[in-house]
PDB file of N, H, CA, C and O in Angstrom:
ATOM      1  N   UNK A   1     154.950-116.797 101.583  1.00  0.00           N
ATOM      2  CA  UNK A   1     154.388-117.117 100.285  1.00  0.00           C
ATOM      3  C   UNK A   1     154.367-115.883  99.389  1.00  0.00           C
ATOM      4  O   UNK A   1     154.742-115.825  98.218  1.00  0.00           O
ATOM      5  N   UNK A   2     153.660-114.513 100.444  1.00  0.00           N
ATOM      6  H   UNK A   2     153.355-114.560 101.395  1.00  0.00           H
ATOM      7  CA  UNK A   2     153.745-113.786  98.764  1.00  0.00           C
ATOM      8  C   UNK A   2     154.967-113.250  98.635  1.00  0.00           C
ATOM      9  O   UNK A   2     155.219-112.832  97.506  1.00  0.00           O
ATOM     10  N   UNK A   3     156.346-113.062  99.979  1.00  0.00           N
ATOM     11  H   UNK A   3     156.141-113.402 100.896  1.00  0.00           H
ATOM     12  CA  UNK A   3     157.506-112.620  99.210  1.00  0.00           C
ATOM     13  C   UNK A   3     158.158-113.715  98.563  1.00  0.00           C
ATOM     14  O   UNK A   3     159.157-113.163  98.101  1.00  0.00           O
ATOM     15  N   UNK A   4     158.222-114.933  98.236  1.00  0.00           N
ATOM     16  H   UNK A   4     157.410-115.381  98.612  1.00  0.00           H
ATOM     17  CA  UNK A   4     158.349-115.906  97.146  1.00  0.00           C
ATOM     18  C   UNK A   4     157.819-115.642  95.774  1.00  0.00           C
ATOM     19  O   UNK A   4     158.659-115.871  94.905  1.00  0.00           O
ATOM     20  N   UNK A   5     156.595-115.201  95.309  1.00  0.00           N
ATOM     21  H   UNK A   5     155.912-115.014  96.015  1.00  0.00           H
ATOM     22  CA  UNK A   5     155.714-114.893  94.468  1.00  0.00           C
ATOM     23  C   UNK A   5     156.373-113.439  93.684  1.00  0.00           C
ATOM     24  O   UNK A   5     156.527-113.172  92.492  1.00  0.00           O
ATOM     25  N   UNK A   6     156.676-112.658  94.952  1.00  0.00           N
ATOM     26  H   UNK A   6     156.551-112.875  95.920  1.00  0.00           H
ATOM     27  CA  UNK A   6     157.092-111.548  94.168  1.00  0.00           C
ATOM     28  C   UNK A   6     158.945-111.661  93.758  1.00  0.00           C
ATOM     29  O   UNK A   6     159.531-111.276  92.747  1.00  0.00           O
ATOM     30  N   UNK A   7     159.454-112.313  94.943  1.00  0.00           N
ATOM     31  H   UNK A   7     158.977-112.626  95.765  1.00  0.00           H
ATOM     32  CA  UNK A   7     160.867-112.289  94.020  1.00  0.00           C
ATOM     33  C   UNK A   7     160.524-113.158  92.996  1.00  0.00           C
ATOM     34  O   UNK A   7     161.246-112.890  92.035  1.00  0.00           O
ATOM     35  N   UNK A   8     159.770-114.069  92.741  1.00  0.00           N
ATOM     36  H   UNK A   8     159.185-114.286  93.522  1.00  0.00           H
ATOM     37  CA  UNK A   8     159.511-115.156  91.303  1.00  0.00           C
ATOM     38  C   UNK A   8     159.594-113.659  90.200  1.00  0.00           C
ATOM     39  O   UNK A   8     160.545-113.291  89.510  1.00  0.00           O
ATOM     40  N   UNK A   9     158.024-112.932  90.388  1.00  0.00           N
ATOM     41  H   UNK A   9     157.252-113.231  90.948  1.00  0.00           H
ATOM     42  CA  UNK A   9     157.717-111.913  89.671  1.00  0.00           C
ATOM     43  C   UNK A   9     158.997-111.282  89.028  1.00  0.00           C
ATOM     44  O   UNK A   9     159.258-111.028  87.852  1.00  0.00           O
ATOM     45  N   UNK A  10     159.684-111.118  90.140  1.00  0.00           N
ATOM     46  H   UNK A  10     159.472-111.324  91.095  1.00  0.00           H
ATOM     47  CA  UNK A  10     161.218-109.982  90.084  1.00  0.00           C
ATOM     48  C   UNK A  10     162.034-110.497  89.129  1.00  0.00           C
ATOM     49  O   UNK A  10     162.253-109.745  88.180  1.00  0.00           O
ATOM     50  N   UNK A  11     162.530-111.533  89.113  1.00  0.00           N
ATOM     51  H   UNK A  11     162.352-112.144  89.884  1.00  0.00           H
ATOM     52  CA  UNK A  11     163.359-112.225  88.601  1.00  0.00           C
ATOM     53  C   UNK A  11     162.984-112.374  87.001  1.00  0.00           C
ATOM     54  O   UNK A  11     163.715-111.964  86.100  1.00  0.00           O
ATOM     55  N   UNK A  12     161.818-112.980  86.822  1.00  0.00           N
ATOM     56  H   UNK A  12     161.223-113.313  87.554  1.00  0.00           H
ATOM     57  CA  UNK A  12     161.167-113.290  85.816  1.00  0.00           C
ATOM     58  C   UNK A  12     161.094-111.884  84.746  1.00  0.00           C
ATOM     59  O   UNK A  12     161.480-111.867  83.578  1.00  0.00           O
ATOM     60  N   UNK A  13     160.482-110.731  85.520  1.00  0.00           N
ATOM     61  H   UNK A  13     160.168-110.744  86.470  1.00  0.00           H
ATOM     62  CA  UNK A  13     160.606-109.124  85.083  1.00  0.00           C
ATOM     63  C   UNK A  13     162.290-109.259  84.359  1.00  0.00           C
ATOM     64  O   UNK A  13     162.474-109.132  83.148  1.00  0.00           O
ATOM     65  N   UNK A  14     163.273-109.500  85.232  1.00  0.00           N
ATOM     66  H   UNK A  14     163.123-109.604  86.216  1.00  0.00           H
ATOM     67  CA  UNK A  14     164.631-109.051  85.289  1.00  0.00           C
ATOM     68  C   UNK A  14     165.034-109.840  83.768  1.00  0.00           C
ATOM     69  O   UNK A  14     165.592-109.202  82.875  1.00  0.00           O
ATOM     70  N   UNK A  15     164.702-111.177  83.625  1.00  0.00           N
ATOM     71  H   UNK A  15     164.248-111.695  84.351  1.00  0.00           H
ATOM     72  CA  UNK A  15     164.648-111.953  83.022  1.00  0.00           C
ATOM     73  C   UNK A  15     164.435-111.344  81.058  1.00  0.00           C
ATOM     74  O   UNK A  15     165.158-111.421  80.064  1.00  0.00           O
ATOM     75  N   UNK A  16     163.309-110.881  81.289  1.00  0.00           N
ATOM     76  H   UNK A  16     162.722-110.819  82.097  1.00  0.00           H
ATOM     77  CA  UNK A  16     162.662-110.445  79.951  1.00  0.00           C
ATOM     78  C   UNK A  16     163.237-109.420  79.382  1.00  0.00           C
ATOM     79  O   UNK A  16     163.540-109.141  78.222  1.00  0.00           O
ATOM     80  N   UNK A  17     163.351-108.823  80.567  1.00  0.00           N
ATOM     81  H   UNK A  17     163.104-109.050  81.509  1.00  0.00           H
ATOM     82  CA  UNK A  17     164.044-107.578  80.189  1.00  0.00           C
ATOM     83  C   UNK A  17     165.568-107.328  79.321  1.00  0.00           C
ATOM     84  O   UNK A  17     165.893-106.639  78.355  1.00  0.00           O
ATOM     85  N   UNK A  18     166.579-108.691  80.625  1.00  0.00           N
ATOM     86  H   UNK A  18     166.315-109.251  81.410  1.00  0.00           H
ATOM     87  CA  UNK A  18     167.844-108.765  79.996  1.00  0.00           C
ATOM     88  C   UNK A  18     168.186-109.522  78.451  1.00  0.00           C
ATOM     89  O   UNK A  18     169.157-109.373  77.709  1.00  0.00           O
ATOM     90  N   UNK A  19     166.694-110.576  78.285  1.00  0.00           N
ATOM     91  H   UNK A  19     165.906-110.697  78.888  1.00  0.00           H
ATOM     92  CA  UNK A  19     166.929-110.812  77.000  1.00  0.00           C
ATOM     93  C   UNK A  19     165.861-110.727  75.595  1.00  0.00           C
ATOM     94  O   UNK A  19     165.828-111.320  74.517  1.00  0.00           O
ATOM     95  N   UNK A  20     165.090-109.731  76.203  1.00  0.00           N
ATOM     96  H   UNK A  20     165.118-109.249  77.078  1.00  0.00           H
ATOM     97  CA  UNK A  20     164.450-108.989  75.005  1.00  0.00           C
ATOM     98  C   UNK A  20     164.783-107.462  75.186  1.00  0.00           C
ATOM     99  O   UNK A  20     163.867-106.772  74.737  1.00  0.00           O
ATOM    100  N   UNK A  21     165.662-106.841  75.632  1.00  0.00           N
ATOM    101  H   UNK A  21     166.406-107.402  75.998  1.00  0.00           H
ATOM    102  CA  UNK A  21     166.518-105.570  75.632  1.00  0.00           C
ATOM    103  C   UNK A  21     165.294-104.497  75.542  1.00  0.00           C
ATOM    104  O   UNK A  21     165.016-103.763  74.593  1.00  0.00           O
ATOM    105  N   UNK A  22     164.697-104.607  76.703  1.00  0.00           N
ATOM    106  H   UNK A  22     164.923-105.202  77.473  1.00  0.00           H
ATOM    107  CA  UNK A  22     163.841-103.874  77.268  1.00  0.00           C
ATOM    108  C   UNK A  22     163.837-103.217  78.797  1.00  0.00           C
ATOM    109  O   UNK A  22     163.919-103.925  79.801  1.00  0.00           O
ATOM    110  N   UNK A  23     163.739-101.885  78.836  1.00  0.00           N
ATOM    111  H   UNK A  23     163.673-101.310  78.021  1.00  0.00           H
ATOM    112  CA  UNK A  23     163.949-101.427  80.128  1.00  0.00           C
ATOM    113  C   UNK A  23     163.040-102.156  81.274  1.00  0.00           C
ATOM    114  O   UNK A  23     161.927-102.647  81.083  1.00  0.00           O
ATOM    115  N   UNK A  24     163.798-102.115  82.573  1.00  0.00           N
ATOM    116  H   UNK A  24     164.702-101.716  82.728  1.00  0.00           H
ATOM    117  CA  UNK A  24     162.970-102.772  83.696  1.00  0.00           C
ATOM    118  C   UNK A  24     161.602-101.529  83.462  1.00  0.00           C
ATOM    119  O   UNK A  24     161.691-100.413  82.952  1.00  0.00           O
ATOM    120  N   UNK A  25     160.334-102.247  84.066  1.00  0.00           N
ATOM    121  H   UNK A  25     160.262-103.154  84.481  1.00  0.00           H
ATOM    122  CA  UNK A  25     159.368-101.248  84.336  1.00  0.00           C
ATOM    123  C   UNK A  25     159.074-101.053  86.130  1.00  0.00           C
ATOM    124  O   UNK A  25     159.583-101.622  87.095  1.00  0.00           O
ATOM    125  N   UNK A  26     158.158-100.124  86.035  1.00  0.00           N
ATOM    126  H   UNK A  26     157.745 -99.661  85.250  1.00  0.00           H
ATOM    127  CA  UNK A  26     157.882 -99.433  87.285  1.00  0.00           C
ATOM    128  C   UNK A  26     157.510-100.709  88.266  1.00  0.00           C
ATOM    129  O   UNK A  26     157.819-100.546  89.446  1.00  0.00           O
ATOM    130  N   UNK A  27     157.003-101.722  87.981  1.00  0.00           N
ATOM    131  H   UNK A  27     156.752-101.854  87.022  1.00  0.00           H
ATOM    132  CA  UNK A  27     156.392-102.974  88.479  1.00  0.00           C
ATOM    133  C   UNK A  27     158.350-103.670  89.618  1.00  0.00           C
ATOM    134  O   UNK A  27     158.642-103.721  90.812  1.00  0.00           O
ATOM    135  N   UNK A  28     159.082-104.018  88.340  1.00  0.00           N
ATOM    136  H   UNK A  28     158.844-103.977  87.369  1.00  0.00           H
ATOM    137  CA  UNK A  28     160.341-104.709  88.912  1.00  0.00           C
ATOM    138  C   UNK A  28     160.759-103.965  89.974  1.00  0.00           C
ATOM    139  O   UNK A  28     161.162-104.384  91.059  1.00  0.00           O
ATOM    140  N   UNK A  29     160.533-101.757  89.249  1.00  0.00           N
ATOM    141  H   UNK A  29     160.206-101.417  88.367  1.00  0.00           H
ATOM    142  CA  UNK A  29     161.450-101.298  90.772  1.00  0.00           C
ATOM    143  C   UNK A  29     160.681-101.514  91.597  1.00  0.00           C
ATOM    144  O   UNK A  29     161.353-101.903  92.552  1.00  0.00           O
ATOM    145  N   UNK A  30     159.609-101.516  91.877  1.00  0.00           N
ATOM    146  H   UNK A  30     159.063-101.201  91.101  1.00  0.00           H
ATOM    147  CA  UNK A  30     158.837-101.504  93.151  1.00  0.00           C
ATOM    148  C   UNK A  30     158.742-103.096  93.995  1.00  0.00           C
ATOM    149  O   UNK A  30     158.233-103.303  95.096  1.00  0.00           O
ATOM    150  N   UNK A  31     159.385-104.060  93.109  1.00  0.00           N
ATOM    151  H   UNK A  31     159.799-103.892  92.215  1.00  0.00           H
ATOM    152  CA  UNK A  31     159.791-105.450  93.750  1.00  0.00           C
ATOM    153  C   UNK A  31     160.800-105.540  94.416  1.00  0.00           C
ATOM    154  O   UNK A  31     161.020-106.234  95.408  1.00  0.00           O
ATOM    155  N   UNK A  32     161.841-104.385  93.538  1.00  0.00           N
ATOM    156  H   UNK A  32     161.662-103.821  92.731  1.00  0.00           H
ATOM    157  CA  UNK A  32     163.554-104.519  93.677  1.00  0.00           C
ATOM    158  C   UNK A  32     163.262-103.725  95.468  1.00  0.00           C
ATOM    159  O   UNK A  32     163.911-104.151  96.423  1.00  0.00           O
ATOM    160  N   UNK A  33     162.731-103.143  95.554  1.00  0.00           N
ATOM    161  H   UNK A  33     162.204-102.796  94.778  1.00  0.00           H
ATOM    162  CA  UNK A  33     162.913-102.110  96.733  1.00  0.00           C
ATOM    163  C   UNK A  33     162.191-102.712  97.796  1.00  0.00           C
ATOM    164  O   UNK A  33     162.485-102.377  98.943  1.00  0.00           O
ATOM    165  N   UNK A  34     161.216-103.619  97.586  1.00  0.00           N
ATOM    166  H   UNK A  34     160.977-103.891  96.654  1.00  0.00           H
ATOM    167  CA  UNK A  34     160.820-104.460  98.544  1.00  0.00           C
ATOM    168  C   UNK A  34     161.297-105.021  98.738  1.00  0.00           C
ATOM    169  O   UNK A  34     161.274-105.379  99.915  1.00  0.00           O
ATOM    170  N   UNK A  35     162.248-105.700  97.777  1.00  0.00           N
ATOM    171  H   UNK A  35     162.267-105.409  96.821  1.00  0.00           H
ATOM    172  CA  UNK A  35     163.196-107.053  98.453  1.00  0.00           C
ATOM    173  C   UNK A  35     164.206-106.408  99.444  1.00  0.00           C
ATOM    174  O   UNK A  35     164.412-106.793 100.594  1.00  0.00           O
ATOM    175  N   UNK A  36     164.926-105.147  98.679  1.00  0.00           N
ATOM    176  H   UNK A  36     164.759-104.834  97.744  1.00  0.00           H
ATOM    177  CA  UNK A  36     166.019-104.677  99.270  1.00  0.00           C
ATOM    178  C   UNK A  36     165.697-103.665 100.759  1.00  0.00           C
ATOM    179  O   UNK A  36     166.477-103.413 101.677  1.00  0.00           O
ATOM    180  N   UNK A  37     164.541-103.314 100.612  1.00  0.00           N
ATOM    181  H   UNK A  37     163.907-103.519  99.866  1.00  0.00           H
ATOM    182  CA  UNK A  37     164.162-102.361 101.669  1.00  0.00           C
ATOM    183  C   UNK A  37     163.633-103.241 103.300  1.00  0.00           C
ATOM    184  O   UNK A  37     163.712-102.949 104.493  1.00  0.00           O
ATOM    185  N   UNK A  38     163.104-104.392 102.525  1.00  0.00           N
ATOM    186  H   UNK A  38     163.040-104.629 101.556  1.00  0.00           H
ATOM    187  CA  UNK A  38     162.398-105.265 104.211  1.00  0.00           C
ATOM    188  C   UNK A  38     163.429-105.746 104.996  1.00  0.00           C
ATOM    189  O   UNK A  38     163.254-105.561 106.200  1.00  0.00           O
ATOM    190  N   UNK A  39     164.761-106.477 104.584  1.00  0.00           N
ATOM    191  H   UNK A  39     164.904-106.627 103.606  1.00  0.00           H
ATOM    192  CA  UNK A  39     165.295-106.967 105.258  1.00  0.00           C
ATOM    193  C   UNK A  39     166.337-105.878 106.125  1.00  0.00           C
ATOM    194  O   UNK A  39     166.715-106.037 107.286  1.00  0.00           O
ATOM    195  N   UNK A  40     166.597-105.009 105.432  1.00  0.00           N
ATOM    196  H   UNK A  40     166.289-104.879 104.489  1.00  0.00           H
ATOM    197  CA  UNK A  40     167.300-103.406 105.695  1.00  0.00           C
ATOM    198  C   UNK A  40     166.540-103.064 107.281  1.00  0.00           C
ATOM    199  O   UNK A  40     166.861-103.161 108.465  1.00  0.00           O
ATOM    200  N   UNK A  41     165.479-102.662 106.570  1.00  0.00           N
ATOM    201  H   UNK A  41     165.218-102.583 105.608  1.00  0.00           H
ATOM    202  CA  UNK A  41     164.210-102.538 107.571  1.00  0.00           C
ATOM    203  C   UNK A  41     163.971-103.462 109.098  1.00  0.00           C
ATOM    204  O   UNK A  41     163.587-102.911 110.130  1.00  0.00           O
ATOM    205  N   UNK A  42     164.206-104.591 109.021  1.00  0.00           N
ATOM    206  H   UNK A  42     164.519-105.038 108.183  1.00  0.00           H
ATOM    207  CA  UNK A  42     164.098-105.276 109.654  1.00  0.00           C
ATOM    208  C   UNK A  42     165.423-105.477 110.699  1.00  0.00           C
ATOM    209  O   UNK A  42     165.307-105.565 111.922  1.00  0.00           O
ATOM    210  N   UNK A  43     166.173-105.509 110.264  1.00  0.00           N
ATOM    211  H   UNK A  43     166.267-105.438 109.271  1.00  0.00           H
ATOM    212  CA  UNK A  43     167.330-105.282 110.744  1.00  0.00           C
ATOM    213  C   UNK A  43     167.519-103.915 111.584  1.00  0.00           C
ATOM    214  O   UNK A  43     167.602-103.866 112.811  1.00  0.00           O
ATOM    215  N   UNK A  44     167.564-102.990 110.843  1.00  0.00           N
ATOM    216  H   UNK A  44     167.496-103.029 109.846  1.00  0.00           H
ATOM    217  CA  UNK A  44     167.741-101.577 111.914  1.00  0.00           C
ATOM    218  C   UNK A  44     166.409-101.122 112.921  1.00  0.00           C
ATOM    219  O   UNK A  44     166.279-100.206 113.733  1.00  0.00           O
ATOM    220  N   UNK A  45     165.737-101.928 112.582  1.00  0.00           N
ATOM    221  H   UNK A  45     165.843-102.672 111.922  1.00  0.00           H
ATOM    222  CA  UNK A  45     164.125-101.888 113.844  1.00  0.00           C
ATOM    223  C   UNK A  45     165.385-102.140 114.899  1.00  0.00           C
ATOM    224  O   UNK A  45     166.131-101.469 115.612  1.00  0.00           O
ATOM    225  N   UNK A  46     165.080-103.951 114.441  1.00  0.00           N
ATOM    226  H   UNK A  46     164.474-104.496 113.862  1.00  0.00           H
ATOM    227  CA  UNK A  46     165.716-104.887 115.854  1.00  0.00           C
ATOM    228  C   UNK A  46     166.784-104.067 116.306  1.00  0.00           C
ATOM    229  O   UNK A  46     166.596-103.615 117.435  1.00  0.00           O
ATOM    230  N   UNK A  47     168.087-103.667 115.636  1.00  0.00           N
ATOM    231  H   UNK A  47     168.240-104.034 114.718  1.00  0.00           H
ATOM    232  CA  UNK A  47     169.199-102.453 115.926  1.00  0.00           C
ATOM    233  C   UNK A  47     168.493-101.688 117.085  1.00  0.00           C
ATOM    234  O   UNK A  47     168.870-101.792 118.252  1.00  0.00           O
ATOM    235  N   UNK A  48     167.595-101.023 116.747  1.00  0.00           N
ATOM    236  H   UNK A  48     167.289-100.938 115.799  1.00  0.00           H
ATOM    237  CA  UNK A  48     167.562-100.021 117.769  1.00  0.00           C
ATOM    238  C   UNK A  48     166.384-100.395 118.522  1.00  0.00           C
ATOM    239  O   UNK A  48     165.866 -99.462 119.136  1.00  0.00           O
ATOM    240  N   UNK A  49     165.780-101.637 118.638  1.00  0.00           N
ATOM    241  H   UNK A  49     166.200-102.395 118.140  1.00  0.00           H
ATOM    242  CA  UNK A  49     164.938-101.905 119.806  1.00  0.00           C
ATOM    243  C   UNK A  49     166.022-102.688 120.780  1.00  0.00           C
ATOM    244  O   UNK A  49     165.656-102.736 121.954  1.00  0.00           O
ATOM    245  N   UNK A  50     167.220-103.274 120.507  1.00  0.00           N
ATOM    246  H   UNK A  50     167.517-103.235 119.553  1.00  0.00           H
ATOM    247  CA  UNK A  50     168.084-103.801 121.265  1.00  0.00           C
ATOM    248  C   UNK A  50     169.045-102.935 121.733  1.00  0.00           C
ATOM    249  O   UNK A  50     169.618-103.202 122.790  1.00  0.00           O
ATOM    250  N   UNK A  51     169.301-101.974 121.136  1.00  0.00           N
ATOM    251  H   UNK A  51     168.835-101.758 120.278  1.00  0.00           H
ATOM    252  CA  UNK A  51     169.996-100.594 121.852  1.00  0.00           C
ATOM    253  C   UNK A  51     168.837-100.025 122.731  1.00  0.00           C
ATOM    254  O   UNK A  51     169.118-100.162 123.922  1.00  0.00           O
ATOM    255  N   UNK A  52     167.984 -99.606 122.588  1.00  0.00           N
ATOM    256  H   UNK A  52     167.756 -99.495 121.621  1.00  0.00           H
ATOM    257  CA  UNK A  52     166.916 -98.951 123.546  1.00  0.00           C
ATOM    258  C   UNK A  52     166.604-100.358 124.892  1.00  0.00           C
ATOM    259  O   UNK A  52     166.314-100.122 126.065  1.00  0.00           O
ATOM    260  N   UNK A  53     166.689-101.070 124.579  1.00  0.00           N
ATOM    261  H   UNK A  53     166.925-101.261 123.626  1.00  0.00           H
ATOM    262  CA  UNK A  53     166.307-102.249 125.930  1.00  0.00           C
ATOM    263  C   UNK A  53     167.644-102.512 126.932  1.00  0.00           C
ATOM    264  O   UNK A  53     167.706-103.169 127.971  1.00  0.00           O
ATOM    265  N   UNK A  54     168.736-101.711 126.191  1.00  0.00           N
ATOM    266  H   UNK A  54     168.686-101.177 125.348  1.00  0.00           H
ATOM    267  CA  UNK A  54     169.854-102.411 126.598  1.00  0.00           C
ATOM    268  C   UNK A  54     170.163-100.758 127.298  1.00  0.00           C
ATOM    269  O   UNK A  54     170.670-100.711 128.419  1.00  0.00           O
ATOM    270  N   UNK A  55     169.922 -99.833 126.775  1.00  0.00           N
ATOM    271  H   UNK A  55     169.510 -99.871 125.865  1.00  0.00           H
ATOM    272  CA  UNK A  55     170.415 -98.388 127.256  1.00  0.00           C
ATOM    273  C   UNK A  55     169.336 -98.073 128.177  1.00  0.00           C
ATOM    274  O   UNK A  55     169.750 -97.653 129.257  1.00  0.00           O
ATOM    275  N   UNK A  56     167.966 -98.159 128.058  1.00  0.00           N
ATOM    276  H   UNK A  56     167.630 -98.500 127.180  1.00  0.00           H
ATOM    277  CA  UNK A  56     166.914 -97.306 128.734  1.00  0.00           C
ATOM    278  C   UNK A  56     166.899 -97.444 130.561  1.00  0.00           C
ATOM    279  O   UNK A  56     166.750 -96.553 131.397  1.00  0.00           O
ATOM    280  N   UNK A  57     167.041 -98.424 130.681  1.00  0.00           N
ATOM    281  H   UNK A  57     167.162 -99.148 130.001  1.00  0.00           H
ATOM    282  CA  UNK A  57     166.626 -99.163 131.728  1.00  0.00           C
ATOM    283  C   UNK A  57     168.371 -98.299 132.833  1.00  0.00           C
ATOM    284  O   UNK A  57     168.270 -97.747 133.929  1.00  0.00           O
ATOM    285  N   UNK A  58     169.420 -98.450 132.204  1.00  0.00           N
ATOM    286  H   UNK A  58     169.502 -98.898 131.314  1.00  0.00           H
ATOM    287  CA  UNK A  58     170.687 -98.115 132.751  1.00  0.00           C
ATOM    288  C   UNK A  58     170.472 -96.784 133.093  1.00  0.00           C
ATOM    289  O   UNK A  58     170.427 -96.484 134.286  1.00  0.00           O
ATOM    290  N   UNK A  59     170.250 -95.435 131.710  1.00  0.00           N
ATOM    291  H   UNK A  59     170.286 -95.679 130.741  1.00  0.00           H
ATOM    292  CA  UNK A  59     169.854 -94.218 132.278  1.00  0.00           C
ATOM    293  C   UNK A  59     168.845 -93.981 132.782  1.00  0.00           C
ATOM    294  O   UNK A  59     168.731 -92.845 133.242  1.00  0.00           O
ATOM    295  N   UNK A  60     167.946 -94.720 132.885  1.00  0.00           N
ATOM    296  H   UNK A  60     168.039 -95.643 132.511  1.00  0.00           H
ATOM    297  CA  UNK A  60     166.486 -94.557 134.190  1.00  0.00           C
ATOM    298  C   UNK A  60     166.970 -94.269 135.624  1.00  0.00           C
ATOM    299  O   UNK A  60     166.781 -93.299 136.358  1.00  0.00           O
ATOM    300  N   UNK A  61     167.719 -95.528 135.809  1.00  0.00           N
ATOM    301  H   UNK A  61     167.873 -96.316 135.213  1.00  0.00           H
ATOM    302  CA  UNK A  61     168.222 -96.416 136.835  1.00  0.00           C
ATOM    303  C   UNK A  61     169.519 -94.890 137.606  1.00  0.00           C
ATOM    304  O   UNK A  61     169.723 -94.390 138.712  1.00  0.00           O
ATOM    305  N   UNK A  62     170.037 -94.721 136.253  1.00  0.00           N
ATOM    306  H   UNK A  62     169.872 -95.127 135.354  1.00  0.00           H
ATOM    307  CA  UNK A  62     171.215 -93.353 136.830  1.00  0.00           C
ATOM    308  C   UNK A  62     170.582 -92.334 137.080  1.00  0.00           C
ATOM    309  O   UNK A  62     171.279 -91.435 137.552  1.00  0.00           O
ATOM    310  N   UNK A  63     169.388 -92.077 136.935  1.00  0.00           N
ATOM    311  H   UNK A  63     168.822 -92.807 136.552  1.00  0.00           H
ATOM    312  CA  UNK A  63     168.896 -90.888 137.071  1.00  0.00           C
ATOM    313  C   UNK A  63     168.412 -90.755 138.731  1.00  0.00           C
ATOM    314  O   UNK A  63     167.904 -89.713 139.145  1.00  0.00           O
TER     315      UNK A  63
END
């Protein structure tokens, strides 16, 4: 619900901006980077919790 709310926000920001020829404000970047940063984020966690579950256990094991 609230990342729905805020891409609404985002869009709507993006919106005003492109047609009352006004710069984005500090509010949109800090939406833009949430949108673009969580799923980024989320992704290279899982990346390297599935490399570490998949490697740890092998060099334990070799040691």
């Amino acid at each position: 619900m609230t990342r729905a709310y805020i891409f609404y926000l985002w869009w709507l920001d993006c919106f005003l901006a492109v047609f009352h020829e006004r710069a984005l404000d500090f509010g949109a970047a800090v939406f833009t980077a949430i949108l673009l940063l969580d799923p980024i984020c989320r992704i290279l966690v899982s990346n390297i919790a599935q490399t570490l579950k998949n490697v740890l256990p092998v060099q334990i094991y070799n040691l």
